[in-house]
C-alpha positions in Angstrom: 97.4 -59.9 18.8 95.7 -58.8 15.5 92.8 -60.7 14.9 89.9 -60.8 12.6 86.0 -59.8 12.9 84.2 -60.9 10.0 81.1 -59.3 10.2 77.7 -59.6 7.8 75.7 -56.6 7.2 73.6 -56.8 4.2 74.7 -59.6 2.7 78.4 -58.5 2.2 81.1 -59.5 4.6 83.6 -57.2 6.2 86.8 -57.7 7.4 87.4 -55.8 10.8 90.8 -56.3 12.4 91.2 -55.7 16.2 94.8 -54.8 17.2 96.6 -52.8 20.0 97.0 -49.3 19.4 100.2 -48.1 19.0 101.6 -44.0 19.6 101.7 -43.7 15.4 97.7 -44.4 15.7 97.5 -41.4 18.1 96.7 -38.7 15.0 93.7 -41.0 13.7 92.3 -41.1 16.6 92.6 -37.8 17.7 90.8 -37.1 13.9 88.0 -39.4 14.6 87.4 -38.2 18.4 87.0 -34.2 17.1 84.0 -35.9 15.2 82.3 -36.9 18.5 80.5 -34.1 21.0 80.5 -31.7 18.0 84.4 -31.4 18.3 84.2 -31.4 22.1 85.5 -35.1 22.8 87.8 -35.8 25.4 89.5 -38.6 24.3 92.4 -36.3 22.7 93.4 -34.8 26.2 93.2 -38.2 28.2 95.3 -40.1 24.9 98.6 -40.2 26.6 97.0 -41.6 29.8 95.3 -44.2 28.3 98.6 -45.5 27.0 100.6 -45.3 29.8 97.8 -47.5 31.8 99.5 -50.5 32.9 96.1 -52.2 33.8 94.3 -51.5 30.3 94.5 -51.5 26.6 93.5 -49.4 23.9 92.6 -51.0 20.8 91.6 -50.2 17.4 89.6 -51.8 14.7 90.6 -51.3 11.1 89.1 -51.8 7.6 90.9 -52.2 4.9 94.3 -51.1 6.6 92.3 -47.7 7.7 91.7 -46.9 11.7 87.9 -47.0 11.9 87.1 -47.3 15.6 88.8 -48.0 18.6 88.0 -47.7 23.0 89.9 -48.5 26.4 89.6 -51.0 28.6 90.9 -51.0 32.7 90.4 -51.5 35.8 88.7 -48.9 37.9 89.4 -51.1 41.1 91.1 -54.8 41.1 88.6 -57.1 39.4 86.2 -54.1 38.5 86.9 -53.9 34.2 85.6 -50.0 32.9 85.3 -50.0 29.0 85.2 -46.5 27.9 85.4 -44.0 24.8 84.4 -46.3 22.0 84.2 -44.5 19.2 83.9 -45.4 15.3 84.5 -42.8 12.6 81.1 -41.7 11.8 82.0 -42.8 8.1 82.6 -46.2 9.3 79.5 -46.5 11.4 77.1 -50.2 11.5 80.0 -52.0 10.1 80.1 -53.9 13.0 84.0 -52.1 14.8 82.1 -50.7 17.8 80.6 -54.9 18.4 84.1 -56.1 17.4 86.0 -54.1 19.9 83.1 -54.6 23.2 83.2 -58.6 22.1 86.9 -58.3 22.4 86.6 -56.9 25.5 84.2 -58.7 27.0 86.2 -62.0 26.1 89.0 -60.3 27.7 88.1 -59.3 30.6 86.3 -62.7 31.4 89.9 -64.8 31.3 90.6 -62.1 33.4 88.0 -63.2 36.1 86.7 -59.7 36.4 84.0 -59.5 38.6 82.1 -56.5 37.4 82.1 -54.5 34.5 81.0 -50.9 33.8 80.8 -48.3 31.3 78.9 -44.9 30.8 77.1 -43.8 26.9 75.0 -41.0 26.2 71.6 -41.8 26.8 70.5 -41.2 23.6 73.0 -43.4 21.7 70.4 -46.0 20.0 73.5 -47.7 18.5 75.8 -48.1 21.9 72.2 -49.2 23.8 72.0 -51.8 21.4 74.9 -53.0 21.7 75.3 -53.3 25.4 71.9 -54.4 25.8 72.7 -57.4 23.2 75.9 -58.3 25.8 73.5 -58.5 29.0 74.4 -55.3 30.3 71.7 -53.5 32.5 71.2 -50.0 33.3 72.0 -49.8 36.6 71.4 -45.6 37.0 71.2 -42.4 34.6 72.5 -38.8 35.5 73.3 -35.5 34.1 76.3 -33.7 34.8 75.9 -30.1 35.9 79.0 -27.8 36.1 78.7 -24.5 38.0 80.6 -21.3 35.8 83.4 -19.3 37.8 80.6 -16.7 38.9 77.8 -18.7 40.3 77.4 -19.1 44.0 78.7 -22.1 45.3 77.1 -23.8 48.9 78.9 -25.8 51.2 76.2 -28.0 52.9 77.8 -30.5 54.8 78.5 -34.2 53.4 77.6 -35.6 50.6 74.8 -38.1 50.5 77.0 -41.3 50.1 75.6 -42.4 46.3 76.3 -38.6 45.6 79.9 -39.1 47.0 80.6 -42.5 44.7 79.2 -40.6 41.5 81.2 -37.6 42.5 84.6 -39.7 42.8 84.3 -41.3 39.5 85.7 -40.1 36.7 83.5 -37.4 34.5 81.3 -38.3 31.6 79.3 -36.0 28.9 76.0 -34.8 30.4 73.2 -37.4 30.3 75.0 -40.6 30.6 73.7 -43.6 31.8 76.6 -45.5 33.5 75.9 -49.3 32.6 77.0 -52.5 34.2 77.3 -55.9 34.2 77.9 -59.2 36.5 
């Protein structure tokens, strides 16, 4: 499936490929993901997961034969597409890997007749809001995540509310998110 991403920044052209990750690419990514979250990055302990997905991908972007970038993409429910944990190695970044890999996506998951598709970044990423806003994604809610420590007192006050309950069930993002998505 490798394919190329030319993309023009500056005047120069770069050569982005998009391919399938593969268990040897594992390391890289594991490098580039302890550069994300000040070292606290997830992506390392849900690796092995992603891979063994039979409804998703994980693909990475390369420059110049060097992993630069890659993210997942599934299915959180038939015909609902999640993109999650795209990353580029911060000396890579506005080279164009993190819009090669969503376009790839997107372009996916459309021959795929997905009906919706969703995704959670940091509320603060300028670069990430760019590029889902440039692909017609809307913000459809924001949150923080709020753990309690072994100590603190914990309440049982009956159910929860039922938009509490869907945001519970899903899986958990970095504090400050804004999940994202898209018709």
């Amino acid at each position: 499936m490798p394919c190329t991403i030319v993309s023009h920044k500056g005047g120069s052209s770069l050569d982005i490929t998009l391919r399938k990750a593969v268990a040897t690419d594992k390391e890289r990514i594991a490098e580039i993901s302890s550069q994300i979250w000040e070292g606290d990055d997830y992506v390392a302990n849900v690796f092995d997961d992603w891979f063994a997905d039979p409804h998703g991908e994980v693909i990475v972007a390369t420059l110049d034969d060097i992993l630069i970038g890659f993210a997942r993409r599934t299915y959180l429910l038939p015909g609902y597409a999640w993109f999650e944990g795209i990353r580029t190695d911060p000396a890579y970044r506005n080279r164009g890997a993190a819009k090669a890999i969503t376009r790839h996506f997107l372009d996916t998951v459309k021959k795929e007749n997905a009906e919706r598709i969703g995704l959670s970044t940091y509320i603060d990423n300028e670069a990430s809001l760019h590029i889902i806003a440039a692909n017609g994604f809307a913000r459809v809610a924001s949150y923080v995540y709020l753990e309690a420590g072994p100590d603190a007192p914990v309440r049982r006050v009956g159910r929860l509310p039922t938009a509490l309950w869907r945001l519970h069930r899903k899986k958990r993002s970095p504090s400050s998110t804004a999940p994202i998505s898209c018709r």
